[in-house]
Every structure is written in structure tokens, then in C-alpha cells.
FIBAMI-435845 format. One record per atom (N, C-alpha, C, O): x, y, z; residue number from 0; atom name. Coordinates in Angstrom, 3 decimals. Example, Ala and Ser with C-alpha at 12.3 -4.5 7.8 and 13.67 -1.06 7.14 Angstrom:
// residues 2
SITE,east,north,up,num,atomo
SITE,13.190,-5.690,7.800,0,N
SITE,12.300,-4.500,7.800,0,CA
SITE,13.200,-3.300,7.800,0,C
SITE,14.236,-3.319,8.465,0,O
SITE,12.850,-2.250,7.080,1,N
SITE,13.670,-1.060,7.140,1,CA
SITE,12.900,0.030,7.870,1,C
SITE,13.409,1.138,8.039,1,O
END
This chain:
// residues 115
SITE,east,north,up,num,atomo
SITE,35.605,-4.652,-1.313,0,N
SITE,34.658,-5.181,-0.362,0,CA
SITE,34.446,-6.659,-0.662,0,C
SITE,33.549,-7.061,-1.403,0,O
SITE,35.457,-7.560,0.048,1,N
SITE,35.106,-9.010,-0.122,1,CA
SITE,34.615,-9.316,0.886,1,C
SITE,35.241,-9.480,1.934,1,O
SITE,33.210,-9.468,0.717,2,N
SITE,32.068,-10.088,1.985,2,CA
SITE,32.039,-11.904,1.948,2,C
SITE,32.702,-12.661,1.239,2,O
SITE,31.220,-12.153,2.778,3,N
SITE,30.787,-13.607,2.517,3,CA
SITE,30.264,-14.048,1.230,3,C
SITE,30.455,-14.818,0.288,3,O
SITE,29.124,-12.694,1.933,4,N
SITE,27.839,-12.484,0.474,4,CA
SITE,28.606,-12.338,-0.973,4,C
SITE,28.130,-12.902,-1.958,4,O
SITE,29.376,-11.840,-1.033,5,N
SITE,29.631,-11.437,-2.254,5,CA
SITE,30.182,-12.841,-2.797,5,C
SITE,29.816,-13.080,-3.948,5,O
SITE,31.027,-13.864,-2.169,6,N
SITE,31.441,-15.131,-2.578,6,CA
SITE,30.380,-16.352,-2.689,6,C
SITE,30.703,-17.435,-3.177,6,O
SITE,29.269,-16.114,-2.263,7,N
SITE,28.630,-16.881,-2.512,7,CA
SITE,27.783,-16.607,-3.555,7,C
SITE,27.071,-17.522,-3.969,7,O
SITE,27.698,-14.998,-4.301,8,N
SITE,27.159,-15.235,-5.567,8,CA
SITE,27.658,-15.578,-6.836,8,C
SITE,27.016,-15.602,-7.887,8,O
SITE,28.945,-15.865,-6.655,9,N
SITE,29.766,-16.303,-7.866,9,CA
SITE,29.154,-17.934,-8.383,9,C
SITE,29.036,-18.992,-7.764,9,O
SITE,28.882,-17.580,-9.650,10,N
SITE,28.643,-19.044,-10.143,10,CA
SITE,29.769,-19.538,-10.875,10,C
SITE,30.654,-19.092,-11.604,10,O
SITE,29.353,-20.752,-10.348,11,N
SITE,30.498,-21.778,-10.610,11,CA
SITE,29.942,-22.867,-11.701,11,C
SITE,30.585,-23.887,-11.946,11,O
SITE,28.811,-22.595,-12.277,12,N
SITE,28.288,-23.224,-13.286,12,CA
SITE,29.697,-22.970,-14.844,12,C
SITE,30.018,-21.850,-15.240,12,O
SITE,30.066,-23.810,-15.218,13,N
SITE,31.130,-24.360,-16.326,13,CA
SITE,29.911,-23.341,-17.746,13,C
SITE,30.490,-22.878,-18.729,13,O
SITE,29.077,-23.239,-17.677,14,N
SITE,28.121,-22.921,-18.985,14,CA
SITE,27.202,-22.305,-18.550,14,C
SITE,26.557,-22.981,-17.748,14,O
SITE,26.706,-21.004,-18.749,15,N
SITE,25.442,-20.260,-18.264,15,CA
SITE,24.100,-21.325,-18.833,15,C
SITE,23.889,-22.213,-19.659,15,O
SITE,23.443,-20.578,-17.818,16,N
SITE,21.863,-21.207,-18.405,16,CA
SITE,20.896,-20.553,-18.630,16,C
SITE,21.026,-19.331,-18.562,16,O
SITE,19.625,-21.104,-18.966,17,N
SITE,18.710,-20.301,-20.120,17,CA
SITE,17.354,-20.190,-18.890,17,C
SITE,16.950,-21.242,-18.396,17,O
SITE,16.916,-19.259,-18.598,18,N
SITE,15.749,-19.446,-18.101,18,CA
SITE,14.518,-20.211,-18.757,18,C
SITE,14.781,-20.295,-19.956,18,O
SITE,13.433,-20.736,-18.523,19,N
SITE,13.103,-21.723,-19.208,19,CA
SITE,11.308,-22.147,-18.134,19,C
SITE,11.069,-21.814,-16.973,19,O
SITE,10.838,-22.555,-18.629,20,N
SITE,9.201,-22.826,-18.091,20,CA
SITE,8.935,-24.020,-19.182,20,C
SITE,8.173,-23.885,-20.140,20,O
SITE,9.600,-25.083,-18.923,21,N
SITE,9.310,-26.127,-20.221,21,CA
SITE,8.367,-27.434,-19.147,21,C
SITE,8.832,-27.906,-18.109,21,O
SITE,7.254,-27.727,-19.631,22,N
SITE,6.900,-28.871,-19.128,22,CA
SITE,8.028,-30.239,-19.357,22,C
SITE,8.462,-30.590,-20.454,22,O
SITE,8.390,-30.942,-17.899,23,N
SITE,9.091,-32.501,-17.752,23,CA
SITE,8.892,-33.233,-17.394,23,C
SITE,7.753,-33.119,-16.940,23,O
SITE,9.311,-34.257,-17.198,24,N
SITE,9.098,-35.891,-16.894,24,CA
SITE,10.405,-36.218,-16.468,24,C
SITE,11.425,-36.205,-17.158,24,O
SITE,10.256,-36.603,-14.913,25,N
SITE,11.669,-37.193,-14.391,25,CA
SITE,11.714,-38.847,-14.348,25,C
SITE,10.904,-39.533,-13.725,25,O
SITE,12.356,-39.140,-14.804,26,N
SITE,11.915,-41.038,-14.658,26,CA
SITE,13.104,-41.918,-13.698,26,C
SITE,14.266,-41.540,-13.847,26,O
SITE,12.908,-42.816,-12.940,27,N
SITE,14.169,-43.545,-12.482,27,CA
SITE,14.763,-43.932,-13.514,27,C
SITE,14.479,-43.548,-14.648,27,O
SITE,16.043,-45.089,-13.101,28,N
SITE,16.840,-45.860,-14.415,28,CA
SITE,16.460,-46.380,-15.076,28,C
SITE,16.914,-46.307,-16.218,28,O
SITE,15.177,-47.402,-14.714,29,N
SITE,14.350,-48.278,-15.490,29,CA
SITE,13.445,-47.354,-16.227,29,C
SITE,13.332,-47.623,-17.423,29,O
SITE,12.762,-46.309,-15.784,30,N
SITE,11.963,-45.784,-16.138,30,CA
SITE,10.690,-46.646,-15.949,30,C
SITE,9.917,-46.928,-16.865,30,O
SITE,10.550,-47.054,-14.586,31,N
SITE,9.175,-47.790,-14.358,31,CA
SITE,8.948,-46.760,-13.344,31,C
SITE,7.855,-47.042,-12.854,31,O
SITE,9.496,-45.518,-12.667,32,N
SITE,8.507,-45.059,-12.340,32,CA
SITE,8.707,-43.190,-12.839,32,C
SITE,9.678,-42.744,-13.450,32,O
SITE,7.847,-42.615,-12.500,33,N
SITE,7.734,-41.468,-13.106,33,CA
SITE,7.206,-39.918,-12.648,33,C
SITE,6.352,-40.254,-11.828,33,O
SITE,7.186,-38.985,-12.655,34,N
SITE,7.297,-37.596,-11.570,34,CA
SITE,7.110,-36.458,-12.798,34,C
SITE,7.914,-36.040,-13.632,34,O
SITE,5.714,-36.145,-12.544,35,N
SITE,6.414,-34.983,-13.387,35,CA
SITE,6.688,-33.840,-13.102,35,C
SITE,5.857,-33.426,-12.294,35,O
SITE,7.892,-32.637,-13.495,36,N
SITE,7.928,-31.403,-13.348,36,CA
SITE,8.197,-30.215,-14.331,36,C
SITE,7.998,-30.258,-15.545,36,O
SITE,8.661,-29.187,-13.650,37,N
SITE,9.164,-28.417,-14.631,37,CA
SITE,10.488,-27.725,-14.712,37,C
SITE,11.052,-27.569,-13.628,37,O
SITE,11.010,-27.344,-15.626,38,N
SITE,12.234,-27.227,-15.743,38,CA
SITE,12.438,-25.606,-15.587,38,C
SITE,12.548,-25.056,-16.683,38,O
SITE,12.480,-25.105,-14.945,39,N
SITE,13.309,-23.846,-14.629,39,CA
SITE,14.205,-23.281,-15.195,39,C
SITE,13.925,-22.146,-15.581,39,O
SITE,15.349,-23.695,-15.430,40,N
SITE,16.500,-23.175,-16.042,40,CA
SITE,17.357,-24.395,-16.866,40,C
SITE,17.501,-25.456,-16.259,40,O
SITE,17.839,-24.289,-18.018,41,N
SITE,18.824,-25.643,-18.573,41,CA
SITE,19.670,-24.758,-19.107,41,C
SITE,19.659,-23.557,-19.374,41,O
SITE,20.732,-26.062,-19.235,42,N
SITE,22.063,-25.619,-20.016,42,CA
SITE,22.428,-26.650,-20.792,42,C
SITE,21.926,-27.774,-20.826,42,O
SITE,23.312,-26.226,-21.406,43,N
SITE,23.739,-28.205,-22.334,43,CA
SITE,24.092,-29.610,-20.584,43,C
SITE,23.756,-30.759,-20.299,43,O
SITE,24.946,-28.461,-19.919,44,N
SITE,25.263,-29.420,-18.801,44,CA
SITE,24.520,-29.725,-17.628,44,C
SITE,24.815,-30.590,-16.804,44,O
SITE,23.146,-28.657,-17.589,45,N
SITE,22.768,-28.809,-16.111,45,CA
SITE,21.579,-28.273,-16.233,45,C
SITE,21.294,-27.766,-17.318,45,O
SITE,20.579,-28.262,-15.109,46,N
SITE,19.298,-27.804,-15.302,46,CA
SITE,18.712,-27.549,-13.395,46,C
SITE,19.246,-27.995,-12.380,46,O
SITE,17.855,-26.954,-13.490,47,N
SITE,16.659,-26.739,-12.432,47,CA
SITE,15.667,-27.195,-12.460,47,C
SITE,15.008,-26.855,-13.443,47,O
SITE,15.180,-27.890,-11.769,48,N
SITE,13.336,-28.610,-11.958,48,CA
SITE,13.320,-28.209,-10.603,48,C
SITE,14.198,-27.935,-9.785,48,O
SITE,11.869,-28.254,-10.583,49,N
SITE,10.996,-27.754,-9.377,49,CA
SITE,9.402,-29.214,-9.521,49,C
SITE,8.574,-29.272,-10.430,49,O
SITE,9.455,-29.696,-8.883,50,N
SITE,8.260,-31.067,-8.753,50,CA
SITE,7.775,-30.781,-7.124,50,C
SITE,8.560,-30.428,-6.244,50,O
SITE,6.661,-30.958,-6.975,51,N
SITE,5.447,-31.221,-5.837,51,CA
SITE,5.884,-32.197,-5.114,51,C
SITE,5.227,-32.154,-4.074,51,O
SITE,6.808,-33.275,-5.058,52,N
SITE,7.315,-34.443,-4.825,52,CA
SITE,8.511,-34.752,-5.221,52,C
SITE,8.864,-35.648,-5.989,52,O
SITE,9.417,-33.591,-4.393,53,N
SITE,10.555,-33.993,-4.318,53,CA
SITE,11.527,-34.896,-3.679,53,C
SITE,12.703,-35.173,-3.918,53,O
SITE,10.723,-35.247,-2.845,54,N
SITE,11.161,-36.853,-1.754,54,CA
SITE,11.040,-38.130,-2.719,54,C
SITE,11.580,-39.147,-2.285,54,O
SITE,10.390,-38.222,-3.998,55,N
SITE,10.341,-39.060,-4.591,55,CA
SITE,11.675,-39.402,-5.338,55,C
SITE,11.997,-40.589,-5.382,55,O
SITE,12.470,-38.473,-5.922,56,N
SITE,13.345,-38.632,-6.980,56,CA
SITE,14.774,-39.918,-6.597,56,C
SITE,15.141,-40.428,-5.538,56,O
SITE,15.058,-40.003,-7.440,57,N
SITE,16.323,-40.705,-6.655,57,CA
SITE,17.703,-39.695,-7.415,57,C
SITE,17.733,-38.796,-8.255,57,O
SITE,18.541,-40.281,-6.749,58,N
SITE,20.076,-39.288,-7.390,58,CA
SITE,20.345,-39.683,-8.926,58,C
SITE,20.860,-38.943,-9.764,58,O
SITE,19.835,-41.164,-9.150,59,N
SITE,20.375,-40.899,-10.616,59,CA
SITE,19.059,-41.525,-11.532,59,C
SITE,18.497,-42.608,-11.370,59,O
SITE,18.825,-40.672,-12.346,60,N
SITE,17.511,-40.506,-13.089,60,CA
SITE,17.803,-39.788,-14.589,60,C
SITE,18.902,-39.336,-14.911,60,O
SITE,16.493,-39.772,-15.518,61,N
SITE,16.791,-39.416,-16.652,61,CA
SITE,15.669,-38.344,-16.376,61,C
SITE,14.841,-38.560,-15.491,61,O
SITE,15.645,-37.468,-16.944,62,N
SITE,14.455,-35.541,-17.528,62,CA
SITE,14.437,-36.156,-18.808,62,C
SITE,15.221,-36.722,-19.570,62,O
SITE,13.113,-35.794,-18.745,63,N
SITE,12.814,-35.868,-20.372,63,CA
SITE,12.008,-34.522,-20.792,63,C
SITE,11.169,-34.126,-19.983,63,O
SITE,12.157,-33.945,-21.736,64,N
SITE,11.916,-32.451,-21.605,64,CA
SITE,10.792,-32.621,-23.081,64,C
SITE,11.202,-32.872,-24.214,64,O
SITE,9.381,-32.419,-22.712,65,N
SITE,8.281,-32.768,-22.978,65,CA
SITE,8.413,-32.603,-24.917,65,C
SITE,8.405,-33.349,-25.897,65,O
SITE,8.521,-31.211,-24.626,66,N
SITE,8.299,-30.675,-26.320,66,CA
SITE,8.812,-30.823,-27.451,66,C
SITE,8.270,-30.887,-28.555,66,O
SITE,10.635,-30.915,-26.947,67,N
SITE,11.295,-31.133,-27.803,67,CA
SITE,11.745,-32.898,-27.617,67,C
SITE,12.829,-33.243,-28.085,67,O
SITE,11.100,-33.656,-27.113,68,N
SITE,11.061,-34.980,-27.384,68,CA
SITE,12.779,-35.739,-26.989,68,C
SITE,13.165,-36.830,-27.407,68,O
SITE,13.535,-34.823,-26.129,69,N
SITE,14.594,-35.107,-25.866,69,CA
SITE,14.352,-35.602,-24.352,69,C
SITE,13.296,-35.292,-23.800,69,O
SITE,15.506,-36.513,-23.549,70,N
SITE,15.959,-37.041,-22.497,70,CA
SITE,17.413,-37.163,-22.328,70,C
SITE,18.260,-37.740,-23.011,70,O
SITE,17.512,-36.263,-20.916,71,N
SITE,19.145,-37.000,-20.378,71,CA
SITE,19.472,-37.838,-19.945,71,C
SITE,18.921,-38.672,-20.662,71,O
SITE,20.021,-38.387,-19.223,72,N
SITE,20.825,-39.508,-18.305,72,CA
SITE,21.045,-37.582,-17.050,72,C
SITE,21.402,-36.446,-17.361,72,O
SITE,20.639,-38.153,-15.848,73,N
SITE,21.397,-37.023,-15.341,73,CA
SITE,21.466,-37.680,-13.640,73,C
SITE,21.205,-38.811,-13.231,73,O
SITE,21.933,-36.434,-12.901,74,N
SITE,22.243,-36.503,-11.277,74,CA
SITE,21.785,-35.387,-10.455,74,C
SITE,22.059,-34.211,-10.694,74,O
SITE,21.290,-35.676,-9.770,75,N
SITE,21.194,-34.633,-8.537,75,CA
SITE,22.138,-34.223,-7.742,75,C
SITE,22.331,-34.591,-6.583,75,O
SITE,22.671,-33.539,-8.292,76,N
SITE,23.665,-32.521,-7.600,76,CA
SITE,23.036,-31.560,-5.904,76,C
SITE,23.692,-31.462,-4.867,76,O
SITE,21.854,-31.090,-6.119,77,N
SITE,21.823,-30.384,-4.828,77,CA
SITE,20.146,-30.561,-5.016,77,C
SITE,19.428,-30.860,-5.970,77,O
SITE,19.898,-30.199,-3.523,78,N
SITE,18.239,-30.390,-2.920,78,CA
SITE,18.107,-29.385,-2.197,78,C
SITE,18.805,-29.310,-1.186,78,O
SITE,16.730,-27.838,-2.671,79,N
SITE,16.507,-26.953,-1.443,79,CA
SITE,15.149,-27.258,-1.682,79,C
SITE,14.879,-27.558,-2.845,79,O
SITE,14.272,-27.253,-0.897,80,N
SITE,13.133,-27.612,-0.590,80,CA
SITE,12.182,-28.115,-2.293,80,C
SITE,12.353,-29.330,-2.396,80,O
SITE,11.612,-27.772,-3.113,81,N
SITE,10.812,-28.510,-3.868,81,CA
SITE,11.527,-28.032,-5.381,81,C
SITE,10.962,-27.947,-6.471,81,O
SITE,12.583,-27.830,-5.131,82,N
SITE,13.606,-27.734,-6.212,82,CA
SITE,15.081,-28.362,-6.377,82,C
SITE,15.890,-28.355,-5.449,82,O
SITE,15.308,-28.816,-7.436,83,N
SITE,16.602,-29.800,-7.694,83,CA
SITE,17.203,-29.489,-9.016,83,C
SITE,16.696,-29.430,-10.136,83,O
SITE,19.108,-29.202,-8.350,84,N
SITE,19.546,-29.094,-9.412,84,CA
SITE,20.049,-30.301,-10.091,84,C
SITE,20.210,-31.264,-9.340,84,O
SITE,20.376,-30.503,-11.516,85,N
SITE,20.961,-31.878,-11.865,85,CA
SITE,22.067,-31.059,-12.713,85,C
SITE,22.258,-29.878,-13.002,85,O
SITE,22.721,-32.345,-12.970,86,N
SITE,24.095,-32.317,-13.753,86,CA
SITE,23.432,-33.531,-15.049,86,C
SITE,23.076,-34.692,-14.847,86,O
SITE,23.438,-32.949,-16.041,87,N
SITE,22.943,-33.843,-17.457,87,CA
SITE,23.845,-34.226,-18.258,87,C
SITE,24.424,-33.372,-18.930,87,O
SITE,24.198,-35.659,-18.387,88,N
SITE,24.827,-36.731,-18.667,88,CA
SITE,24.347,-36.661,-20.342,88,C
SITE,23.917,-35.644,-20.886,88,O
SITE,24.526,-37.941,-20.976,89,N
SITE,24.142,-38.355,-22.894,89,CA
SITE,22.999,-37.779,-22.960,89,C
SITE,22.247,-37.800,-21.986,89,O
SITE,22.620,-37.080,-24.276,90,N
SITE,21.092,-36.456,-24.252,90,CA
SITE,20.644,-37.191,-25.446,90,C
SITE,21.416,-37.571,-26.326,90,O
SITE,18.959,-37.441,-25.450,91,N
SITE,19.065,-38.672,-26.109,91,CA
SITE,17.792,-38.245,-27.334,91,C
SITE,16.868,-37.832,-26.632,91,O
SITE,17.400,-38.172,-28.622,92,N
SITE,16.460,-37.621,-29.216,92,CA
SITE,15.633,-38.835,-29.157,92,C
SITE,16.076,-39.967,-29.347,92,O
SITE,14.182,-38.492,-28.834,93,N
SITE,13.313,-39.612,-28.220,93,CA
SITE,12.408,-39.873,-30.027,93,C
SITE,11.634,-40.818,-30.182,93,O
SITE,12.627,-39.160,-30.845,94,N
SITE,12.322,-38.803,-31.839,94,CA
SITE,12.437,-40.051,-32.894,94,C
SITE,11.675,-40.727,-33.585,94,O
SITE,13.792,-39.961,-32.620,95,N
SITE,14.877,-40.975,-33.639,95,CA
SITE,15.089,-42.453,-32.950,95,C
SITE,15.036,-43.538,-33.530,95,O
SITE,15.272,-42.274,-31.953,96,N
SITE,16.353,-43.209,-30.748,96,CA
SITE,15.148,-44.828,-31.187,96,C
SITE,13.931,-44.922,-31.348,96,O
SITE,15.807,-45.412,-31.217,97,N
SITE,15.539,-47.183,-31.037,97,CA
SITE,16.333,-47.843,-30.769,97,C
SITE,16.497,-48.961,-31.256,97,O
SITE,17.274,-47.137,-29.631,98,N
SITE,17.919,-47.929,-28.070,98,CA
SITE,16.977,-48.801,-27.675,98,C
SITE,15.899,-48.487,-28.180,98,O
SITE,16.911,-49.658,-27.068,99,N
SITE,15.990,-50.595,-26.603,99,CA
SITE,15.820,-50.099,-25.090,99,C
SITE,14.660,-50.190,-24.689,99,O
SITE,16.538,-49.706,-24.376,100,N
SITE,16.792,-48.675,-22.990,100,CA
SITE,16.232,-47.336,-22.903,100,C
SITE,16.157,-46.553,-21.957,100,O
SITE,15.898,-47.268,-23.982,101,N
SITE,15.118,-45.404,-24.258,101,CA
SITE,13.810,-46.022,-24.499,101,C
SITE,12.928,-45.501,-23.817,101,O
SITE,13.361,-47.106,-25.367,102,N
SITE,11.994,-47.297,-25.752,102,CA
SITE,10.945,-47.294,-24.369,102,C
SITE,9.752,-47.139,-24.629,102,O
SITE,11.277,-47.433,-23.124,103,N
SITE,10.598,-47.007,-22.006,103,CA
SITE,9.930,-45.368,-22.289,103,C
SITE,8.810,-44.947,-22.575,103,O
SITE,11.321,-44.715,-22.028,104,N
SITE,11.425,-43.082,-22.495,104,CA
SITE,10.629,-42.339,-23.042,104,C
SITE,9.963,-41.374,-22.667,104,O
SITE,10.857,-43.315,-24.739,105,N
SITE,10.356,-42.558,-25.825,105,CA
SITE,8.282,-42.839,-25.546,105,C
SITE,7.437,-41.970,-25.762,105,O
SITE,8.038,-44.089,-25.103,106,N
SITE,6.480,-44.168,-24.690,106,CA
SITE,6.206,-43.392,-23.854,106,C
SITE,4.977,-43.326,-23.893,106,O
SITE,6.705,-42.485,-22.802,107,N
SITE,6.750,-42.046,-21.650,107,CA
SITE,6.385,-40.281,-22.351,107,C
SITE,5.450,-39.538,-22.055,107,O
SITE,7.091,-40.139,-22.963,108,N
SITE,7.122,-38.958,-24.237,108,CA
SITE,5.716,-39.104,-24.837,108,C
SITE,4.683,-38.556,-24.452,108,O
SITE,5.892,-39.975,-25.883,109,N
SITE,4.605,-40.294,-26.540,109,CA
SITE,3.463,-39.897,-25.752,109,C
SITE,2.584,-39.157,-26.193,109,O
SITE,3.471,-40.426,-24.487,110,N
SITE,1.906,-40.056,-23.671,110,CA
SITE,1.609,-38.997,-23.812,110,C
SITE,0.568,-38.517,-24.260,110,O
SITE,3.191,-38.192,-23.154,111,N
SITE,2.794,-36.955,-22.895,111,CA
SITE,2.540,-35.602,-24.153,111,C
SITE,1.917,-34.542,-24.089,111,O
SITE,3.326,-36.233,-25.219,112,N
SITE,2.918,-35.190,-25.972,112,CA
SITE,1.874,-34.992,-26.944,112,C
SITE,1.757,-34.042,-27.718,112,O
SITE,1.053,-36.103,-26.801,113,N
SITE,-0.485,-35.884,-27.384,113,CA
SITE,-1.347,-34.993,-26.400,113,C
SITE,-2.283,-34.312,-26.819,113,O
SITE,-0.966,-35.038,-25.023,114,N
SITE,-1.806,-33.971,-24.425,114,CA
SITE,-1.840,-32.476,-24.557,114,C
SITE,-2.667,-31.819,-23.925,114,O
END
């Protein structure tokens, strides 16, 4: 029985992913501006966020994933209504990092994880 249905549940994800409820922070390139959401599902390569303001994002942006003090470089791969998948690029430990290009990031972090 090869249906439609049945071909469209095949995932084509390269790496399964982890279900996941992690508080995030989506930032543009500069990281001057900022969105926050939550992350749904990740993988080393890819992830789900769901944000209130999804008209805001642009296609290429960094997640910064609150707890564990990490950030990607990533892309928006697909848009269904207040959820977005990305494709995650260099992952960056906000911990360690004194990139001068992350020090946006890593303050952006900082805020959030004293709350």
C-alpha cells in the first residue's frame, strides 16, 4: 500500500531528534535584535522552535539555547504557522567563547540565565 500519505511520512531528517521543551533566544546576525522562543525538538543538525512572532525572524539567524549556554549559526529551512524549522550551522559554547562576534551572544545569555 503506497499511498501519498504514506510518502509523506518518511523523514528525511540525516539525524533523528530529541524531543525537547528548552527555553531560547533567536537573535539576527548582529545580534541587535532578539525573539524569544522555545525549542521543540533538536538534533546536532536541526531543530524546531515555536515563537509568538514568527513574522519577525529572518532566514539567517543564530538560537541560543538558554541553559546550556550554547548558540548556533543556523537557517530557516521551513515556516508553518508559529513554528520554524532550522538547519544548525558552528555551535558555539557561550561559556568559554571570546569571539568578539559571540560577545553580543554570550551578554544575551548572561541576561537570560540569571532569571
Amino acid at each position: 500500500m503506497t499511498s501519498a500519505f504514506a510518502s509523506k511520512s518518511v523523514d528525511r531528517r540525516r539525524v533523528g531528534r530529541q524531543r525537547a521543551l528548552l527555553a531560547g533566544k533567536l537573535a539576527n546576525e548582529d545580534a541587535t535584535s532578539t525573539v524569544d522562543c522555545v525549542i521543540r525538538n533538536i538534533s546536532a543538525d536541526g531543530a524546531m522552535i515555536e515563537t509568538t512572532t514568527p513574522q519577525l525572524i529572518p532566514n539567517q539567524l543564530h538560537l541560543v539555547q538558554i541553559k546550556e549556554g550554547v548558540a548556533w549559526d543556523a537557517e530557516v529551512i521551513w515556516r508553518r504557522g508559529n513554528r520554524i524549522g532550522l538547519s544548525l550551522g558552528d555551535r558555539h559554547d557561550l561559556r568559554e567563547s571570546t569571539e568578539k562576534q559571540l560577545r553580543a551572544l554570550r551578554a544575551i545569555w548572561g541576561q537570560m540565565a540569571l532569571r
